[in-house]
NULUMSE-219760 format. One record per residue (C-alpha): x, y, z. Coordinates in steps of 0.2 Angstrom, whole numbers, plus 5000, padded with zeros to 4 digits. Each point is the difference from the previous one (the first is absolute). Example, Ala and Ser with C-alpha at 12.3 -4.5 7.8 and 13.67 -1.06 7.14 Angstrom:
2
506249785039/500650174997/
END
This chain:
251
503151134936/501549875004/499749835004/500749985017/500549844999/501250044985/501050095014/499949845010/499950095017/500349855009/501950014998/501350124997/500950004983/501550124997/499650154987/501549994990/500450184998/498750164994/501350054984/499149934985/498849915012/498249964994/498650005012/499349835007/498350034999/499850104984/501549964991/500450214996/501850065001/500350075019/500450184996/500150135017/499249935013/499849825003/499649905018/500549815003/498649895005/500649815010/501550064989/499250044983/500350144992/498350104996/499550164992/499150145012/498149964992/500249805004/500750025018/498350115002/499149854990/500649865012/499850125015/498150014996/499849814993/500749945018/498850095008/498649984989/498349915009/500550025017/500249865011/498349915003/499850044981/501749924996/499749845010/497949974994/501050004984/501049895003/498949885007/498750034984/501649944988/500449885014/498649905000/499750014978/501549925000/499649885016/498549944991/500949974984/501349905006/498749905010/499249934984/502049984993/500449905012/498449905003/499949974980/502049935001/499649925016/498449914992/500849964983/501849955006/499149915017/501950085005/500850185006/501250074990/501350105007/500050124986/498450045004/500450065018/501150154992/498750064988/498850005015/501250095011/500650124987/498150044993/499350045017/501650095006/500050104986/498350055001/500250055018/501550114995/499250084986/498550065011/501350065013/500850124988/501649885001/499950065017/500249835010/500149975019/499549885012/498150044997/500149964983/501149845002/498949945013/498450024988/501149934985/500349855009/498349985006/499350014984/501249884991/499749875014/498050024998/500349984980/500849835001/499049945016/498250064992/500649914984/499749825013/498150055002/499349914984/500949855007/499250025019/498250024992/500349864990/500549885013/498650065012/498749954983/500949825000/499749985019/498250064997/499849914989/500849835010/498850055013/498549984990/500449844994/500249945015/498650075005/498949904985/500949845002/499649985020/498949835003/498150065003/500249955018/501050145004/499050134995/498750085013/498449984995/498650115006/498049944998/499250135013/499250154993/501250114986/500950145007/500250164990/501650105000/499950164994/501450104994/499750165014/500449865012/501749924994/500950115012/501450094989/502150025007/500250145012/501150144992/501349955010/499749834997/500450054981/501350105003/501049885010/499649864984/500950134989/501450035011/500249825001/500149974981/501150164998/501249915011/500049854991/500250074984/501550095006/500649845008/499749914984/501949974994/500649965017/498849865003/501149874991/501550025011/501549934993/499449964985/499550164994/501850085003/500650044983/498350074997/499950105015/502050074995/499350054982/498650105012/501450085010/500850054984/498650084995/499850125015/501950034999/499850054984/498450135004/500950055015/501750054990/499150114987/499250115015/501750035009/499750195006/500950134987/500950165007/499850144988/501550115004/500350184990/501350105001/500450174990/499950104992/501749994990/500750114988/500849924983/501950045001/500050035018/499649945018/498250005009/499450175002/498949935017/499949865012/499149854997/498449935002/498949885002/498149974994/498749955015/499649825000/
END
């Protein structure tokens, strides 16, 4: 079967002519009929091909996987960029377009090469949760530190301050520590969601070329999920002109 994205649906490119044309998916001489595809010229048995990889998975099925490749690739570029980030102590810029371009690309490939708002939206997403997830070794690591500042403080306190209890021992057990409400709970991981999310804005101005190399990077995700059009029309006769109207695939 043709590889859509050889036909690169998402613009029109002219055919050049059918005498002594080649198809553009298979590569065989056009002889008889032949149909033009976004302007490629294609043999009957790969118009059929494209027709039924376009439609192929339907549309939840298209977009779970896209979302599956989407997130291989988030977690990958989320350990890339951490790794650079923990190395370098720097953001490269570099890095923002292999972040972009690996997630976008990955999105695209699970559409069908389909694209769409859906699938730029979720591209986007995905990039932006890849560089901001690659910040939580640093977060936990700073809570550890203030832990850890706590408790020394905590040991070094003059004895005077401490409260000291000489009537009869109390015994706590742990059925009586009263545990977080659910929506206690959920409101702490709403809470740290927001602020990982929030984490590159949080040094205003002087996070503004690192926070343009981010922007970049969703540019990047959003450009390769621009929403293709796969336009056919034929069929045509070599030597002669159509021998029916045109048409156009379903999106």
């Amino acid at each position: 079967m043709p590889d859509q994205d050889d036909l690169q649906f998402d613009r029109a490119e002219p055919a050049g002519g059918p005498a002594g044309s080649t198809c553009a998916a298979c590569g065989r001489p056009i002889t008889g009929t032949y149909f033009e595809i976004n302007g490629n010229v294609v043999c009957p048995s790969c118009r059929d091909g494209v027709i039924a990889q376009w439609h192929q998975g339907g549309s939840a099925g298209r977009f779970a996987k896209a979302l599956g490749l989407g997130i291989l690739a988030m977690v990958g570029c989320s350990i890339l960029w951490y790794a650079v980030l923990k190395l370098t102590d720097s953001q490269w810029g570099i890095l923002a377009v292999v972040v972009g371009f690996a997630v976008g690309t990955a999105v695209r490939k699970g559409s069908n090469g389909r694209g769409g708002w859906r699938y730029q939206a979720l591209a986007i997403f995905l990039t932006y949760t890849a560089i901001v997830s690659s910040y939580v070794p640093f977060i936990i690591e700073g809570m550890r530190e203030g832990a850890q500042v706590s408790d020394s403080t905590a040991a070094t306190a003059p004895s005077d301050s401490l409260v000291k209890v000489e009537s009869d021992k109390v015994t706590v057990t742990a059925a009586e520590v009263e545990a977080p409400s659910a929506g206690a709970f959920a409101l702490g991981i709403v809470f740290l969601l927001g602020l990982l999310y929030a984490t590159p804005f949080l040094a205003g101005l002087e996070n503004a070329i690192g926070i343009l190399i981010i922007g970049f990077a969703l540019y990047q995700a959003w450009q390769l999920n621009r929403k293709a059009e796969l336009k056919i029309t034929g069929p045509y006769q070599v030597g002669s002109g159509p021998t029916s109207g045109g048409q156009a695939a379903p999106a």
